[in-house]
C-alpha positions as CSV (number, residue, x, y, z in Angstrom):
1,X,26.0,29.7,94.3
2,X,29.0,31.1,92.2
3,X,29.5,34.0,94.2
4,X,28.8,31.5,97.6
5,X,31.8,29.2,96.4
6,X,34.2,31.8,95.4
7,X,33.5,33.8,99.4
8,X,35.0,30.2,100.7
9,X,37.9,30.0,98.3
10,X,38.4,34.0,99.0
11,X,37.8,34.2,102.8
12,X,37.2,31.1,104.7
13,X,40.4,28.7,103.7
14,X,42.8,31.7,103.9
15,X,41.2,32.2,107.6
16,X,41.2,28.8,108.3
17,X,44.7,28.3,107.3
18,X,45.4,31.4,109.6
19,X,43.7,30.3,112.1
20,X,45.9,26.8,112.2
21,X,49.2,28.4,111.9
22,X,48.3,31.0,114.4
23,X,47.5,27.9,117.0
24,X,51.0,26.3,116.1
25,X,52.6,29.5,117.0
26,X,51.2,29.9,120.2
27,X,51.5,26.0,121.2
28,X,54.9,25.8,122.0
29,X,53.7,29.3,124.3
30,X,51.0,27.3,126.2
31,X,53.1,24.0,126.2
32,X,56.4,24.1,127.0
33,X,56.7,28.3,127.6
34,X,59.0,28.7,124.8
35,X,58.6,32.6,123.7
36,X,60.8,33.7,121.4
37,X,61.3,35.6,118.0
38,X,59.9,32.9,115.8
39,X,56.7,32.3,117.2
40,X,56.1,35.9,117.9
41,X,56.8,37.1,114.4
42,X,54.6,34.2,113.1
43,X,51.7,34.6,115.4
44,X,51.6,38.1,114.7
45,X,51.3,37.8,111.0
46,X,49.0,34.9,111.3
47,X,47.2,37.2,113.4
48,X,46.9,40.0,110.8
49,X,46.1,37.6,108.4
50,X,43.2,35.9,110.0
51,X,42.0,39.5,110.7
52,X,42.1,40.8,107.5
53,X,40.4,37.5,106.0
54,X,38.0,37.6,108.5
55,X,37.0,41.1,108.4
56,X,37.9,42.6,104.8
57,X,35.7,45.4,104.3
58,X,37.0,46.8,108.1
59,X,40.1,46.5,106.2
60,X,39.2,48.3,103.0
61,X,38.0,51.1,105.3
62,X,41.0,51.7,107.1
63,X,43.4,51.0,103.8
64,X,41.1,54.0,102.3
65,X,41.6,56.2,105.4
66,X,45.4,55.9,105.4
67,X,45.1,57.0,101.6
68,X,43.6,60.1,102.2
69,X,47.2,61.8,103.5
70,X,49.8,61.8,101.7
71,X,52.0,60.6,104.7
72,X,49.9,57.4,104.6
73,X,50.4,57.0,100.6
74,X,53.7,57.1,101.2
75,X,53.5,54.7,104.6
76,X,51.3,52.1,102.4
77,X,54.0,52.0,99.6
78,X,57.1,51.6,102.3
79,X,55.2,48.6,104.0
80,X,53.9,47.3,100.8
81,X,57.7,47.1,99.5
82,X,58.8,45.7,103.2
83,X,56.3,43.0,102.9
84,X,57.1,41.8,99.2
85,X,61.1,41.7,100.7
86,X,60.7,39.9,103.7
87,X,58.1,37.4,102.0
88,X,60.8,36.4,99.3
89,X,64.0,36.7,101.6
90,X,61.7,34.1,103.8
91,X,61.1,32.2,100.6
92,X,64.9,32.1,99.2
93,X,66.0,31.1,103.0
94,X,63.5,28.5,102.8
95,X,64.6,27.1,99.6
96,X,68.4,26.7,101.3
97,X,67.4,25.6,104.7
98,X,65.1,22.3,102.7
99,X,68.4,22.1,100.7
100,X,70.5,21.6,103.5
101,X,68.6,19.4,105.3
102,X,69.6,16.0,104.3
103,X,73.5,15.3,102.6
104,X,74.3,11.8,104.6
105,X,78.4,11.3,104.1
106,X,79.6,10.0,101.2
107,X,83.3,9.2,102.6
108,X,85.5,8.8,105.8
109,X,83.3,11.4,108.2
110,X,83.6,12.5,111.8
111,X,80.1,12.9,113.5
112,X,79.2,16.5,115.1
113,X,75.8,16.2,117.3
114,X,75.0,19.3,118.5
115,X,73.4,19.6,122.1
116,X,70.0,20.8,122.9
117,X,68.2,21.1,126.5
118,X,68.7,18.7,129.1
119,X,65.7,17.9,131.2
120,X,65.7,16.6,134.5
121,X,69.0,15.1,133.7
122,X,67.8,13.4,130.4
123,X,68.0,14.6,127.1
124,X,64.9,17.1,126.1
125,X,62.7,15.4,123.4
126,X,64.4,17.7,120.7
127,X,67.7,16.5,122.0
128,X,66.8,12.5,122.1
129,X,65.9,12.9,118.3
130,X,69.1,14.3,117.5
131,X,70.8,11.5,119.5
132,X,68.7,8.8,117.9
133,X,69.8,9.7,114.5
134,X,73.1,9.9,115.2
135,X,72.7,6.4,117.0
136,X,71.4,5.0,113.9
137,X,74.3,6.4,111.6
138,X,77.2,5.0,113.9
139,X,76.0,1.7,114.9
140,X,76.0,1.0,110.9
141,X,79.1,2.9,110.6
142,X,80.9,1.5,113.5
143,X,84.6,2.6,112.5
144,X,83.2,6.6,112.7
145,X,83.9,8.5,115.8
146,X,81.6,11.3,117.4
147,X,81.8,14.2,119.3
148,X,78.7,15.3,121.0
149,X,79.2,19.1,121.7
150,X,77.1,21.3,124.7
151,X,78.0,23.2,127.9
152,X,76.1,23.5,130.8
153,X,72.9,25.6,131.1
154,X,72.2,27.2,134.7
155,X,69.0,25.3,134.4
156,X,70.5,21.9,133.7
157,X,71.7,19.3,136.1
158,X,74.5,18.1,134.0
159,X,76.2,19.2,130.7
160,X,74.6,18.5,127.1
161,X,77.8,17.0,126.1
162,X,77.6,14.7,129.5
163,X,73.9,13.9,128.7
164,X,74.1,12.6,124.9
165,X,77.3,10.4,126.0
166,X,75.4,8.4,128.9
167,X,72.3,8.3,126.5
168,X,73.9,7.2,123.3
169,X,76.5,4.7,125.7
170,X,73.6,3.3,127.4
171,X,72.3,2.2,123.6
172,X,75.5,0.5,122.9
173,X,77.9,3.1,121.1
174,X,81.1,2.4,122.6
175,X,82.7,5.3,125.1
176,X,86.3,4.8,123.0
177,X,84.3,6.3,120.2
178,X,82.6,9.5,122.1
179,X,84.5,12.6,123.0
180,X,82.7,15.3,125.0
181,X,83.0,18.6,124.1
182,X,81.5,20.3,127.3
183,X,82.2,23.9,127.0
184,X,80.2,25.2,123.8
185,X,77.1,27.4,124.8
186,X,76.1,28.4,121.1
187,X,76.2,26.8,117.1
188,X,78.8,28.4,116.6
189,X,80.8,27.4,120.0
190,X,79.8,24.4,119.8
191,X,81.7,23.6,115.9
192,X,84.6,25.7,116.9
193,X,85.5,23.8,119.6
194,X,84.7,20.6,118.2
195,X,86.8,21.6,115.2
196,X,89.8,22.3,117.6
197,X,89.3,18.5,119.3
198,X,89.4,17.0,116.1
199,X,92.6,18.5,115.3
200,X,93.9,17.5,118.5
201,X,92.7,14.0,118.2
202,X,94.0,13.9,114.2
203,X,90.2,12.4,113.9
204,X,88.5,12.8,110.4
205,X,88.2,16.6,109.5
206,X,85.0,15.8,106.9
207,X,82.4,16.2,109.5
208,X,78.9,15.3,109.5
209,X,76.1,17.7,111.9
210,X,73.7,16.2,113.2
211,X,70.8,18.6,114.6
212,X,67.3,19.1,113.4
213,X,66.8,19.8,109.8
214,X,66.1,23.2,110.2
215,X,69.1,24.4,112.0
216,X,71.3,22.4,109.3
217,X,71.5,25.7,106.9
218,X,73.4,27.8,109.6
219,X,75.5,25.3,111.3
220,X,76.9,24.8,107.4
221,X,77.2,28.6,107.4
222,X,78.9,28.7,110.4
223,X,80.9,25.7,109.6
224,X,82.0,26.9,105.9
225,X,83.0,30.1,108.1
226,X,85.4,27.6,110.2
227,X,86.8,26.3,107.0
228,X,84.9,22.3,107.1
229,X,82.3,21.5,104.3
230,X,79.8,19.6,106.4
231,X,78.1,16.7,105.5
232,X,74.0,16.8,107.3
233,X,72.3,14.1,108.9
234,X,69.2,15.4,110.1
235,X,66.8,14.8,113.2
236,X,62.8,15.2,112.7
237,X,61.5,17.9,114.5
238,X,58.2,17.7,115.9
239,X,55.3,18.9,113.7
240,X,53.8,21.3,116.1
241,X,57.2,22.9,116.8
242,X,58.4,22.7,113.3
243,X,56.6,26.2,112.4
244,X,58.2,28.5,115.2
245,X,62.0,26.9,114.8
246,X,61.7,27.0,110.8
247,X,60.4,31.2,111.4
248,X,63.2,31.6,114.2
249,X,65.7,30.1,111.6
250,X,64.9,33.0,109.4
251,X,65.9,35.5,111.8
252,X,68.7,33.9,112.5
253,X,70.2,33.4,109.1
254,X,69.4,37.3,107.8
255,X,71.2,38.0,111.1
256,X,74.4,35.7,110.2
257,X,73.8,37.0,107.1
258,X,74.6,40.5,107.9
259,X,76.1,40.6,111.1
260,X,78.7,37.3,110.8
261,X,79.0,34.9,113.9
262,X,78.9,36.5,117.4
């Protein structure tokens, strides 16, 4: 019974837990045909994972064939070291993206929301979040102006920018309080030319970001870069989505990280 007990602690929960983060990966695939570095990172290692758990004495055998060479010794202690690095870079990034995700203003603020797909000529589902939030921030805080920053996609009817100002206009924010910033196509765009129109405008230069909670650690990069210290508001992201964003997010902090703004 012992030995029964500890095969399900040992095998069947570490598969099972696979198993479920291997299916979030691949939702957004099946759902919505988003592909991209986060979910095929994360599927893959979930995939390994629920293999290994799932078959361990397969894996024992070929652990023990690679061993026999010397060239495989020194392949298992390369990958071994890899593994161990990118499981605690993940971990450290993890600890600063949580960080970041909520630090509401605590003075005179100037609200960034940053744009997201526009569907059909409405805002996505990721986008009308991010809009909602900020909705609820400025009709509390109704002396605080916004700028709602995003260009044009080939695949969208209207701009990002356009899009949030008729969605959060129809909710009763008054235009006088919305400036369109129209021409961003990335983060890092789209705080460097909001940055520029709140010179212009002599508008509040303490900004708060609003975007999903974890995007808010590298738009603070990228704004620190600028030279702002952002305040975060932060949108929920939906669950099943959650996991491929937060791995892409890795990726893309290590690359900021090393590589600076592009």
């Amino acid at each position: 019974m012992d030995h029964f007990i500890k095969d399900i602690l040992m095998r069947a929960v570490p598969a099972l837990i696979s198993f479920i983060l291997l299916v979030l990966f691949i939702l957004p695939v099946v759902r919505i045909g988003n592909v991209n570095i986060g979910n095929l990172a994360g599927g893959a290692v979930s995939l390994g994972l629920l293999l290994i758990f799932l078959f361990p004495e397969g894996f024992r055998r070929l652990l023990h064939t690679i061993k026999e060479s010397t060239g495989g010794r020194i392949f298992l202690w390369v990958a071994g070291i890899a593994a161990v690095l990118c499981a605690l870079t993940a971990l450290v990034i993890s600890f600063f993206m949580v960080r970041a995700i909520n630090d509401p203003p605590k003075g005179p603020t100037t609200v960034v929301v940053l744009g997201c797909q526009v569907k059909n000529g409405g805002p996505s589902k990721m986008l009308r979040r991010r809009l909602d939030a900020a909705y609820s921030f400025l009709s509390e805080n109704e002396d605080v102006m916004v700028v709602v920053s995003g260009g044009k996609g080939d695949d969208e009817a209207i701009s990002e920018a356009q899009c949030m100002m008729e969605y959060l206009t129809a909710k009763g924010i008054s235009p006088d309080r919305i400036i369109m910033e129209d021409k961003s196509t990335s983060t890092e765009e789209n705080l460097r030319f909001s940055k520029a129109i709140i010179e212009e405008k002599g508008l509040c230069e303490d900004i708060t970001i609003v975007t999903d909670g974890y995007h808010q650690l590298r738009a603070e990069m990228l704004a620190r870069q600028l030279g702002m210290d952002p305040w975060h508001i932060s949108a929920k992201t939906a669950g099943w989505l959650l996991p491929t964003y937060w791995v892409r997010e890795w990726f893309g902090v290590a690359y900021y990280g090393i590589f600076g703004a592009k």
